[in-house]
N, C-alpha and C positions, 0 to 999 in steps of 0.2 A: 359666822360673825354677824350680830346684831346691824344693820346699815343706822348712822344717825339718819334722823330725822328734822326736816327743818320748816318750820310754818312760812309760807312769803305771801304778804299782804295784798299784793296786786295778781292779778290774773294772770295764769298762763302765760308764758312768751309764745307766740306761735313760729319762731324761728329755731335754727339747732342749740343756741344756748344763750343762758339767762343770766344779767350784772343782777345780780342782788339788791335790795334795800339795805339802809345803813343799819338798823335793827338786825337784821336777818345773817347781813357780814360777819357783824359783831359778835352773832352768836355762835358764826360757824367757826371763825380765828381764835376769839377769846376765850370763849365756853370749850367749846366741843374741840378747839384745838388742831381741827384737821386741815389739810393741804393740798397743794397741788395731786389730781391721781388720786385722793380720796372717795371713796362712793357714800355718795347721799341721798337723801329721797326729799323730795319738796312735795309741799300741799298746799291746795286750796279749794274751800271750798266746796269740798267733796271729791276732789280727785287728784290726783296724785304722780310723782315722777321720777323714775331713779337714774341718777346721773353719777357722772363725775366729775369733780372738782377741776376746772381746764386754768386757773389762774389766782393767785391770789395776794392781793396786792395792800397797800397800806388802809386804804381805806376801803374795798371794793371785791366780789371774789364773782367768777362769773363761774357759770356751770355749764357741761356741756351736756345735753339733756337727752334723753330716752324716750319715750313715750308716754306720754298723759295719760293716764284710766280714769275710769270713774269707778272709785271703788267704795263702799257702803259699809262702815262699822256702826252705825248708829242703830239702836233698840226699836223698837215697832210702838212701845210703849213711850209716850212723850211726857217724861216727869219734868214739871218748875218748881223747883225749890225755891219756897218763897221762906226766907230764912232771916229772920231778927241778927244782926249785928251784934256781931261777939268782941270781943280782947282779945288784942295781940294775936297772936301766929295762930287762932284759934280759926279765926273765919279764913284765912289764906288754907289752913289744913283743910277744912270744909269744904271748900271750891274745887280743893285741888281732888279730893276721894272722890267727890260728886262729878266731877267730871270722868274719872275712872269708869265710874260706876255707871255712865252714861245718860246723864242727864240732857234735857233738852234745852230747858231756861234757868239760870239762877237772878232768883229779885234780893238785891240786898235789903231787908227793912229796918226801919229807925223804930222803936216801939218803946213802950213807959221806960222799961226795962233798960234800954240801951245804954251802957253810960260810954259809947264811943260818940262821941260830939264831932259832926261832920257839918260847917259852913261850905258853903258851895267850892271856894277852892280846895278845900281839905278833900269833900268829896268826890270832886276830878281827879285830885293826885290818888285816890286809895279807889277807883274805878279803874284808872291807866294799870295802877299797881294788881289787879286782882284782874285783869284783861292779862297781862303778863302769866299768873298764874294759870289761867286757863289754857294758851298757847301749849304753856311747858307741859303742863299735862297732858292736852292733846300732841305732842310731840313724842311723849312717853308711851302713853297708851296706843296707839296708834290710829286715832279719831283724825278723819280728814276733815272735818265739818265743825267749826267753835260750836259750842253750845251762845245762846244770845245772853248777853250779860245785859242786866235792865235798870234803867236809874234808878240812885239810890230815892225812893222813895218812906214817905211815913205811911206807917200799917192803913190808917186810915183812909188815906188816900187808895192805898192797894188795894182794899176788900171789896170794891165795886167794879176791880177789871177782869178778875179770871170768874171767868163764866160758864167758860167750856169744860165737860168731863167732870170727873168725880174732884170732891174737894175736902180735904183731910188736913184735919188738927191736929197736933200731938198734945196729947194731956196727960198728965199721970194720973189724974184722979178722974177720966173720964169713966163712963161706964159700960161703953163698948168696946169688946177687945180687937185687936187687929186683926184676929182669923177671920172676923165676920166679913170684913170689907170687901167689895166686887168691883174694882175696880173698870174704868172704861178703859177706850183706848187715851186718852188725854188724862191727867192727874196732877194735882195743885196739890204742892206738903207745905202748911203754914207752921213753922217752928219756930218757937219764939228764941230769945240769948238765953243767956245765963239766967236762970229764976224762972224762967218762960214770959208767959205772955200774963200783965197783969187780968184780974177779975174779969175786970168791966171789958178791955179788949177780945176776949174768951168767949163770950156775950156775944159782941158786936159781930164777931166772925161767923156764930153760930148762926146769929139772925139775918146772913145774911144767904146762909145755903153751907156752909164748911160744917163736915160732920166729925167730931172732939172723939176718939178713939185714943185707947192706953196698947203700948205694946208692953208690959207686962208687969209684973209684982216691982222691980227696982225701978229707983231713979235715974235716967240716963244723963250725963251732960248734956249740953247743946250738939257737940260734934257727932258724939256717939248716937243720939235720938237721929239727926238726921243721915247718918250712910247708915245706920239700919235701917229703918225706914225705906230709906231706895234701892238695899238690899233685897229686903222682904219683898218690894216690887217688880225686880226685875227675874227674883228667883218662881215667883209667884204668876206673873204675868209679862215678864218683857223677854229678854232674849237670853237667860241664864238654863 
């Protein structure tokens, strides 16, 4: 049997067992349903704990804990999916395969393209809301380490921060194809939303070191371009 799995935001207890945050209760009563004498596994951070459920109360569930590891699912290959902002359940799908799939950083980007409108409080509620996403994924898959989730910023602003390691465009109309690519140990994927990335942004990317490669004869959506994309990466150079 599968053990759930449960993310907890504060570090380790270094005692025999752990009151949960009210996030983390919630998910183990409401969600996950389990109880007193249930076994669970807690993470942070990279390491990890399998226990059992010693109490479980209205608000509150403590665990009585086993031993901490330090245990390593993360790829040797560090992809950021620096990803243009999609519709609806499109970019939450997105986060969530990309973390599967082992990502290191996802940037959410605002670009011509975007027509999700995020003012500062919108964009806090839909950060909190895509940090959730990431959790649950990393709960599922069994990632003890979040991937960094990074402000929502505009393209513009982001094309002068990733520096390091290879830096790759998705284009359909590019003219080099994706076998060529050699990637390093670090890797930047700029994918734009829906439509991609206008002209002049394409441009701006290029000029600034991102190199514009097609993965092949069709059109991919947004979602689909980018977990292929970190498929082809990880089957090619990470840990597949």
């Amino acid at each position: 049997m599968r053990i759930p799995r449960v993310y907890v935001a504060s570090p380790p207890a270094a005692g025999a067992a752990m009151t949960l945050d009210a996030e983390a209760a919630h998910h183990v009563t409401a969600v996950l349903r389990l109880r007193a004498d249930d076994p669970v596994c807690l993470f942070h951070d990279g390491v990890e704990c399998q226990g059992l459920i010693e109490s479980v109360g209205r608000r509150s569930v403590t665990v009585r804990l086993g031993e901490w590891r330090s245990v390593s699912r993360e790829s040797p290959l560090a992809i950021t999916l620096a990803q243009g902002i999609s519709r609806g359940d499109r970019m939450d799908y997105t986060i969530q395969k990309a973390v599967e799939l082992g990502v290191a950083a996802i940037a959410p980007l605002i670009t011509e393209r975007t027509t999700v409108r995020l003012d500062d409080p919108r964009a806090a509620r839909r950060t909190e809301h895509w940090h959730r996403v990431i959790v649950n994924a990393c709960e599922q898959c069994g990632r003890n380490r979040l991937p960094a989730l990074l402000p929502v910023m505009g393209l513009t602003d982001w094309l002068p921060q990733a520096r390091e390691g290879a830096r790759l465009l998705l284009r359909g109309d590019a003219g080099r194809r994706w076998s060529t690519i050699q990637p390093q140990s670090r890797v930047t994927l700029l994918i734009g939303p829906e439509g991609g990335l206008a002209p002049a942004e394409a441009a701006r990317a290029e000029a600034v070191g991102y190199t514009a490669v097609c993965m092949g004869p069709r059109i991919l959506r947004t979602e689909t371009a980018a977990l292929a994309a970190i498929a082809a990466l990880q089957s090619g150079h990470g840990d597949w």
